[in-house]
C-alpha positions as CSV (number, residue, x, y, z in Angstrom):
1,X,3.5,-12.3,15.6
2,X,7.1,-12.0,13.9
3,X,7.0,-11.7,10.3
4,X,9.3,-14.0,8.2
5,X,11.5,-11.5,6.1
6,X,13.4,-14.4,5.0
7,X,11.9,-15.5,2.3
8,X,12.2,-11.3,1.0
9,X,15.9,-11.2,2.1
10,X,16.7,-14.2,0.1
11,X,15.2,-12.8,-2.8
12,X,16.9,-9.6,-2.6
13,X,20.4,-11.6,-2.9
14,X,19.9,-12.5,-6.4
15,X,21.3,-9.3,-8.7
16,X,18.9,-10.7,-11.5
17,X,15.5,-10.0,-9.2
18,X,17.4,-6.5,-7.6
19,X,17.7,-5.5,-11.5
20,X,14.1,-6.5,-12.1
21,X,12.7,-4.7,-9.1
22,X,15.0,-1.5,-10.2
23,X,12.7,-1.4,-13.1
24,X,9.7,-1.8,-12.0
25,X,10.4,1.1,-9.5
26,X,11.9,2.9,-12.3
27,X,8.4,2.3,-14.3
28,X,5.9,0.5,-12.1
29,X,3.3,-1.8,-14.2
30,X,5.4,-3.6,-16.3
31,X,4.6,-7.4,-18.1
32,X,6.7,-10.3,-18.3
33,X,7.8,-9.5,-22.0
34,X,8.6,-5.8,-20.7
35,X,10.3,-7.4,-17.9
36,X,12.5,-9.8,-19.9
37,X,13.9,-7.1,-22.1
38,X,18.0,-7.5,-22.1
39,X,18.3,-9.4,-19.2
40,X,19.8,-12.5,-21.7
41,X,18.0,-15.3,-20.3
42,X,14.5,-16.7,-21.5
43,X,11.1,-15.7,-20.7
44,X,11.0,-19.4,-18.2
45,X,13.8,-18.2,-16.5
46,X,12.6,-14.8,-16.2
47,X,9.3,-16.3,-15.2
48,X,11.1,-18.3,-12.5
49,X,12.9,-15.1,-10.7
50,X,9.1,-12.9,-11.1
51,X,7.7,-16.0,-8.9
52,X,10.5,-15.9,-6.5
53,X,9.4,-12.4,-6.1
54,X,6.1,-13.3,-6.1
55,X,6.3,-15.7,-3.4
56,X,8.7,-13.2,-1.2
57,X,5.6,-10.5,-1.5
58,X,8.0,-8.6,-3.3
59,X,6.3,-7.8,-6.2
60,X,2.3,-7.9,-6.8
61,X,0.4,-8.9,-9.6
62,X,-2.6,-7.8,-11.2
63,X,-4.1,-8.9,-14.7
64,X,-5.4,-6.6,-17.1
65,X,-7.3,-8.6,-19.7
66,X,-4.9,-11.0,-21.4
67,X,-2.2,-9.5,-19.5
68,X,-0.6,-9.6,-16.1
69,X,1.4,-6.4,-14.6
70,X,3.7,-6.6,-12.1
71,X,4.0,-4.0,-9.4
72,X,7.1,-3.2,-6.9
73,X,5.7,-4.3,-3.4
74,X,7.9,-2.3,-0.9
75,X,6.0,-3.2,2.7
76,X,8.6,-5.9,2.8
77,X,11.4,-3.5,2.4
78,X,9.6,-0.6,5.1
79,X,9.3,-4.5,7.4
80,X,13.0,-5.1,7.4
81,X,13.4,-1.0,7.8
82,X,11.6,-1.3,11.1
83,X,12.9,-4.5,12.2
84,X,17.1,-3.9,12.0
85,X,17.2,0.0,11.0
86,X,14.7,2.2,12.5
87,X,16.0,1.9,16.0
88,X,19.4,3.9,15.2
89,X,17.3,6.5,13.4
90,X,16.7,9.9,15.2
91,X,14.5,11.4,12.9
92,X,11.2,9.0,11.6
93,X,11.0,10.8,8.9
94,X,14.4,9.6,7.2
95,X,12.1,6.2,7.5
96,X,10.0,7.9,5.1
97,X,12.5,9.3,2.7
98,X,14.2,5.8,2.2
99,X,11.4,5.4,0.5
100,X,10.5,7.7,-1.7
101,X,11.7,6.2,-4.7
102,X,10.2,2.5,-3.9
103,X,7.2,3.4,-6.8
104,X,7.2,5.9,-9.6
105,X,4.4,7.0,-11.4
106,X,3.8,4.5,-14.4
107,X,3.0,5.2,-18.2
108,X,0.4,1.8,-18.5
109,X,-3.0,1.4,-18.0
110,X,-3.8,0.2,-14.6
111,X,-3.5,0.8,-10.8
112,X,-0.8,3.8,-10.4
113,X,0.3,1.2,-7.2
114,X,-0.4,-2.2,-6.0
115,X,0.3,-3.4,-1.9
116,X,0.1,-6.2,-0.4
117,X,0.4,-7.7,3.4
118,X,-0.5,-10.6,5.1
119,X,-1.9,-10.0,7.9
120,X,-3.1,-12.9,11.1
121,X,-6.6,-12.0,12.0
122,X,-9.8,-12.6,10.3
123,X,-11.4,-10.5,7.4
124,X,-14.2,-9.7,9.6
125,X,-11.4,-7.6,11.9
126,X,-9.5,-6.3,9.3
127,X,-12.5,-4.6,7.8
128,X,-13.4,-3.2,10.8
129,X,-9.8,-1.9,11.0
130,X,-10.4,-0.2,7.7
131,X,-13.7,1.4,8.2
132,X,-14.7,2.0,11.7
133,X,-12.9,5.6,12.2
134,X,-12.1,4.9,15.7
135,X,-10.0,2.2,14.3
136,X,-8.2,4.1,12.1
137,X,-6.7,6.9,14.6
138,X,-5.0,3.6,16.6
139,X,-2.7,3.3,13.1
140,X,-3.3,6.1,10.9
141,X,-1.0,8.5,12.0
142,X,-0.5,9.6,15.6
143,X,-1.6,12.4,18.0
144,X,-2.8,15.6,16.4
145,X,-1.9,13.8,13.1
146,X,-4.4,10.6,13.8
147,X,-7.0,9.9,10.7
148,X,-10.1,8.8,11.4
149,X,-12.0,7.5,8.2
150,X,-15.3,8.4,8.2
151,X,-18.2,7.0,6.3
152,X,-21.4,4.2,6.7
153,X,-19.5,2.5,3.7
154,X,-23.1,2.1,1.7
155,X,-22.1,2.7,-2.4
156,X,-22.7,6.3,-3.2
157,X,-22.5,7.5,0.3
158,X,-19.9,10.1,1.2
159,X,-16.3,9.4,3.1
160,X,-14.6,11.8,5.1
161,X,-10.9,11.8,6.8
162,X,-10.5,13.8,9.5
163,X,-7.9,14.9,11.7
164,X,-7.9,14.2,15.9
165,X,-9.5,17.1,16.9
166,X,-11.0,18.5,14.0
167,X,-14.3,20.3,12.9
168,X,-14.3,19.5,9.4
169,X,-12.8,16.8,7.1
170,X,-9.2,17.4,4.8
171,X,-10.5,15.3,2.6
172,X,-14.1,13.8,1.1
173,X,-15.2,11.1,-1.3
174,X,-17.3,8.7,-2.1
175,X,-18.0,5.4,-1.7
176,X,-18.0,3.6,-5.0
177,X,-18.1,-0.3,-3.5
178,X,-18.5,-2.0,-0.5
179,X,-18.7,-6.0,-0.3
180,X,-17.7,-6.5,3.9
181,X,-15.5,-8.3,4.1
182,X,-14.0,-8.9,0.9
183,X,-13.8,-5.7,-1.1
184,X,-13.8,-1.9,-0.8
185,X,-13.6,1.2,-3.1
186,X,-13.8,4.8,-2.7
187,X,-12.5,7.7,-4.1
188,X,-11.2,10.7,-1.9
189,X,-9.5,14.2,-3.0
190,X,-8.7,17.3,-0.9
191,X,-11.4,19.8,0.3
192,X,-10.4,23.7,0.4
193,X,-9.5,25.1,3.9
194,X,-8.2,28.6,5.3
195,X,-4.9,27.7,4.8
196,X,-5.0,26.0,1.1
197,X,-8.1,27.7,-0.3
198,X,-7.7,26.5,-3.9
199,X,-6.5,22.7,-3.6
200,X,-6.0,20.2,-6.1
201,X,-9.8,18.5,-5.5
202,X,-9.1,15.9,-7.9
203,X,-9.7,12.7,-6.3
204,X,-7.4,9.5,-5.8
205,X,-9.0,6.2,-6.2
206,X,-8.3,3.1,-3.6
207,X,-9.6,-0.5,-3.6
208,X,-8.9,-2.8,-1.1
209,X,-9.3,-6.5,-1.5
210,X,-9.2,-9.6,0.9
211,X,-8.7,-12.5,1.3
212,X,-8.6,-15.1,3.5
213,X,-5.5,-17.7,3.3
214,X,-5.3,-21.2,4.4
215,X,-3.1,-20.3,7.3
216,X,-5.6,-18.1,9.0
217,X,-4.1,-14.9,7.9
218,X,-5.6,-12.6,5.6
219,X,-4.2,-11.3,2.3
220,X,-4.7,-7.6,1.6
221,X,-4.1,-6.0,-1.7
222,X,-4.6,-2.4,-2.0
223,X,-4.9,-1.3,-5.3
224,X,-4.7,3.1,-6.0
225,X,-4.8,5.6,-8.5
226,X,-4.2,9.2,-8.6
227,X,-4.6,11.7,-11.1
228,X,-2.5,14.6,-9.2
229,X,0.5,13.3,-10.0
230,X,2.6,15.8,-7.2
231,X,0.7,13.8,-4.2
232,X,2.1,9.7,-5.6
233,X,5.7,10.6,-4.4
234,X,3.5,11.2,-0.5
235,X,1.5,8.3,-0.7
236,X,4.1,6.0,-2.0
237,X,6.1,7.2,1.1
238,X,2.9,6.8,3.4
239,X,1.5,3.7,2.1
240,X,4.0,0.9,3.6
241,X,4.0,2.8,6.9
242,X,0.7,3.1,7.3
243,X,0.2,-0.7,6.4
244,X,2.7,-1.6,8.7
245,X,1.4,-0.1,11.6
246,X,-2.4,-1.7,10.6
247,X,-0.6,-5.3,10.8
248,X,1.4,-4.6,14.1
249,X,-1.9,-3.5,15.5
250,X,-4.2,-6.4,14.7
251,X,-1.6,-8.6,15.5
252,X,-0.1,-7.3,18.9
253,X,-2.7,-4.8,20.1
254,X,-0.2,-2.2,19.8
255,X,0.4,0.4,17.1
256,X,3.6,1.1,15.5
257,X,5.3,3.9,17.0
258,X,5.4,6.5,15.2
């Protein structure tokens, strides 16, 4: 299934809604007030552009008590990246370095990132997708770099992620909620090994969320925090690649090269 980037393309036109997506990857998090800060037009019309935006999957939303914060969405961006650029690459990781500064670290309270894809299976399948580890190697990663996610997903139970081929897990958490198939938290951080005995094991908090839409796709919000603030720049880069190659997957059978 070919997604529609035109809807994102057309929003990218306007210079008023490149500006507001410039700030929000300058500080990621942002309100509607915070948003409409010198732009010399009203809140409406500010309001108007966020749910052009909105609507493009540009830019995700999440309230925080009485007020909503807007987060940079850049899985459209990494979609028209693969679609018209990543063929005349050589190198994929250039892929992920046109990336790097799609989210930076913000200063509010709330998720450190928001994502969001739509997705055409059911939620029953896309939680699978998430939590069955043989799943996981299919889109997470490739060859000796393939992750498979480990856990029986009951709250309080332990997660694992584990490379193809490996005795032990790089990194363990714990499962803090699991509602199949509508909403999933853990935590994960790094575990010491040979070659980084003394790793940062402060762990990074994820929470996925779906939901089903009236045109039988499923909506999925990922919503993460991290405390180490060196890893955000990697899983900012990681993120929309790893998402995209989920959607290609459960919509074609095939993953994403990678």
């Amino acid at each position: 299934m070919t997604t529609d980037l035109g809807p994102a393309l057309k929003a990218l036109a306007d210079a008023t809604r490149r500006r507001m997506l410039d700030r929000l990857r300058e500080r990621n998090g942002q309100t509607l007030k915070e948003l409409s800060e010198d732009l010399g037009m009203t809140r409406q019309a500010v309001s108007k552009h966020v749910t052009v935006l909105e609507s493009a999957n540009l830019v995700s939303a999440v309230r925080r008590g009485r007020e909503k914060l807007h987060y940079l969405n850049p899985v459209p961006i990494q979609q028209i990246h693969e679609r018209w650029i990543s063929q005349y690459e050589h190198d994929r990781l250039n892929a992920l370095s046109s990336l790097k500064t799609a989210l930076e670290e913000t200063t509010v309270t709330g998720p450190d990132f928001v994502y969001t894809i739509y997705i055409a299976t059911t939620p029953e399948e896309l939680w699978k997708a998430l939590t069955d580890p043989e799943f996981t190697r299919r889109y997470w990663g490739a060859g000796e770099t393939a992750v498979a996610v480990e856990s029986d997903w009951r709250p309080g139970s332990p997660v694992a992620h584990r490379f193809a081929g490996a005795d032990e897990p790089f990194m363990r958490g714990e499962v803090i909620e699991a509602d199949p198939p509508r909403r999933l938290t853990y935590t994960v951080g790094f575990v010491p090994t040979p070659d980084n005995p003394a790793p940062d094991t402060r762990r990074a908090t994820a929470s996925f969320h779906l939901e089903e839409t009236a045109d039988s796709q499923v909506k999925l919000t990922i919503h993460s925090s991290d405390p180490r603030t060196e890893m955000r720049e990697q899983v900012h880069q990681g993120w929309p690649v790893v998402l995209s190659s989920l959607k290609t997957l459960l919509e074609t059978g095939r993953p994403m090269p990678v």
